[in-house]
N, C-alpha and C positions, 0 to 999 in steps of 0.2 A: 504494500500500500504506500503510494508515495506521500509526501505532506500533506498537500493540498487536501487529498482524500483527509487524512488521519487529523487535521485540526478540522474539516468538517466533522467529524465524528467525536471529536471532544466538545465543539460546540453543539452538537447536537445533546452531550450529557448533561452542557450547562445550561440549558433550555431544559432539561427535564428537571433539573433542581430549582430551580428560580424560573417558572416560568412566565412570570410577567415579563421578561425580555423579549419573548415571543411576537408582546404586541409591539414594539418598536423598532425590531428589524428593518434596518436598511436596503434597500432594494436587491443589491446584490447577494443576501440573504434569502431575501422572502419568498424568491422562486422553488428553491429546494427544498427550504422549510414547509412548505405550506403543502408541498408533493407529499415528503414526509410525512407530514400528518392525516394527510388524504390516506396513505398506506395505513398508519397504523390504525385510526377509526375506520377505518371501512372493515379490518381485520377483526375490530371489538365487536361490529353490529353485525359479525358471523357469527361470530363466537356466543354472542350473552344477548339477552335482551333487554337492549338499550334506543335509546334517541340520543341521538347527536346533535344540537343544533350550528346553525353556521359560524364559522368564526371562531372556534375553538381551538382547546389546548391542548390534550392531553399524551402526558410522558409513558411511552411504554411500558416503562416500568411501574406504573401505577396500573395494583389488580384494582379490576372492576367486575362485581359479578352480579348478573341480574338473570336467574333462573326463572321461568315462567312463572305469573303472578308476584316477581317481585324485580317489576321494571327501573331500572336507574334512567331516570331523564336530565340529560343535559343541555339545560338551554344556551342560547346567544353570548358568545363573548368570554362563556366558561374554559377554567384554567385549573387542572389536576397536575399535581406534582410526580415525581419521585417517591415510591412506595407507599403513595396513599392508598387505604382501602376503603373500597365505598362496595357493600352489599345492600342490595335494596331492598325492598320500594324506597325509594329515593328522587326525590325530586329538587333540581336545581336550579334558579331562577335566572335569567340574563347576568351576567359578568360576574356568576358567583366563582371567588379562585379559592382552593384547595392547596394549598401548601405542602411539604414534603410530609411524608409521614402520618398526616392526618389519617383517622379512622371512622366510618359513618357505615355504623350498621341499623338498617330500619326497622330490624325484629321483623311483626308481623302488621303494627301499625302505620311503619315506616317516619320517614323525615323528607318535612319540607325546610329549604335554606330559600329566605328571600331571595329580590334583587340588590348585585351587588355587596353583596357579604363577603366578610376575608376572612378563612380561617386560617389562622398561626400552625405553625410545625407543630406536628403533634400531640395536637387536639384531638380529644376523643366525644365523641357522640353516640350514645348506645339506648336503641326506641325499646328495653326491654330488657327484663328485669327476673331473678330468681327469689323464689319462696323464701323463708325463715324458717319453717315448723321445726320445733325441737324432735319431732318422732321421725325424721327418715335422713337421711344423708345429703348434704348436698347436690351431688349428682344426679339427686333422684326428687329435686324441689320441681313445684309447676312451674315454667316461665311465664309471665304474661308481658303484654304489652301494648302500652297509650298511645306513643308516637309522642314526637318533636316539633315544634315549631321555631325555628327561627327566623323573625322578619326579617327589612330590609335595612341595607346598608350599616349593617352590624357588625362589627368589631370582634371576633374573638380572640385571644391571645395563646402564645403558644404554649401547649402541653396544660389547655384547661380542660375540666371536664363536665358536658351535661351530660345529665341522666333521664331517665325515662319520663317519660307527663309533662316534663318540662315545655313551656311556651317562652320566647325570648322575644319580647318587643322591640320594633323600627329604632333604627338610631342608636341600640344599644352598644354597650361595650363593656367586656368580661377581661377582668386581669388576667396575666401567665401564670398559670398553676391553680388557677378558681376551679371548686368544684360548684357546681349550678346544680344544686337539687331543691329549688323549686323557683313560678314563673319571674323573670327581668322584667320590670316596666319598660317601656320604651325611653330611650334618651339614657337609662340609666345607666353608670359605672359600677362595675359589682367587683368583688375580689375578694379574696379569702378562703378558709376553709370551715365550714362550708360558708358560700359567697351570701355575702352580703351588701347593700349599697352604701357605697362611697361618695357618692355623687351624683350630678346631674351633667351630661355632657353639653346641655346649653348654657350653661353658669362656667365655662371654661373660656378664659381669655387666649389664651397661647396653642398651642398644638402639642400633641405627644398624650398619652394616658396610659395608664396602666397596662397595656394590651399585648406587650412582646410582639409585633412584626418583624418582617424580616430587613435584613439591610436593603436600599435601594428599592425596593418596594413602594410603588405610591400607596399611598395612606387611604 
């Protein structure tokens, strides 16, 4: 493989890691890039069932899996990283990005992510939940499951975690490391374990919050 080839191919892994780069490629970029991804989504919507919608991201190396009656939908503008896992029903709004790492399982409920939401690295979102009873073993508890809501243009940070029933309202934003067991108002700053509110993110004069993104990242 000579250069040429071989730093396309290393650009091509740092697009799977950061891929908000994706959307700013330079022309002499965008042509291969965009073939590239034509390849790998069209390989996904063999594979699993899924929607793709136009204008997307996503790294090959991010599993996706959407087994019959539990569809992943990826709208408009959407951006999956490097070894995120998203099992569905799953639903993702226009320019929602996924980060490296991240995890979005739907259970049986599944998860919807507004428009425009970013989750941080290694965020977890899990629509479903095991028993407690002291008479049987864990392995052997019911699952159930409420499903997730996250509105739009919400903030989560990296390596937070919501749990199941949980609703997360428009405009919010969840610290790095918050665990969210139960609903965010909108606008709200939450953090903590387990999270609670910090704040209101329209009483913020300056930019930055609690939220761990990633470098170079628009906000």
């Amino acid at each position: 493989m000579d250069l040429d080839a071989l730093r396309r191919e290393q650009h091509k892994l740092r697009l799977s890691w950061m891929p908000w780069l994706y959307f700013s490629l330079k022309p002499r970029h965008r042509e291969w890039a965009e073939a590239w991804q034509r390849e790998v989504q069209q390989r996904l919507r063999e594979l699993e069932t899924v929607q793709i919608a136009e204008g997307c991201f996503i790294a090959p190396e991010a599993r996706i899996f959407a087994e019959p009656g539990r569809t992943v939908v990826i709208g408009p503008g959407c951006s999956i990283a490097a070894d995120a896992f998203v099992h569905g029903p799953v639903v993702l709004a226009a320019g929602v990005s996924l980060n490296a790492r991240v995890s979005l399982d739907g259970g049986a409920a599944g998860i919807r992510i507004g428009e425009g939401t970013r989750i941080a690295t290694g965020a977890t979102l899990y629509a479903f939940d095991h028993g407690l009873s002291p008479d049987r073993p864990v392995s052997e508890q019911p699952v159930t499951s409420r499903g997730i809501s996250v509105g739009a243009d919400v903030w989560i940070g990296a390596n937070a975690g919501v749990t199941d029933g949980v609703r997360v309202g428009d405009h919010a934003v969840i610290g790095m490391g918050a665990v969210v067991t139960r609903d965010v108002p909108p606008w709200a700053i939450v953090g903590g374990v387990p999270a609670r509110v910090l704040g209101d993110r329209r009483q913020r004069r300056r930019s930055g919050a609690p939220g761990g993104g990633e470098p170079g990242e628009p906000k």
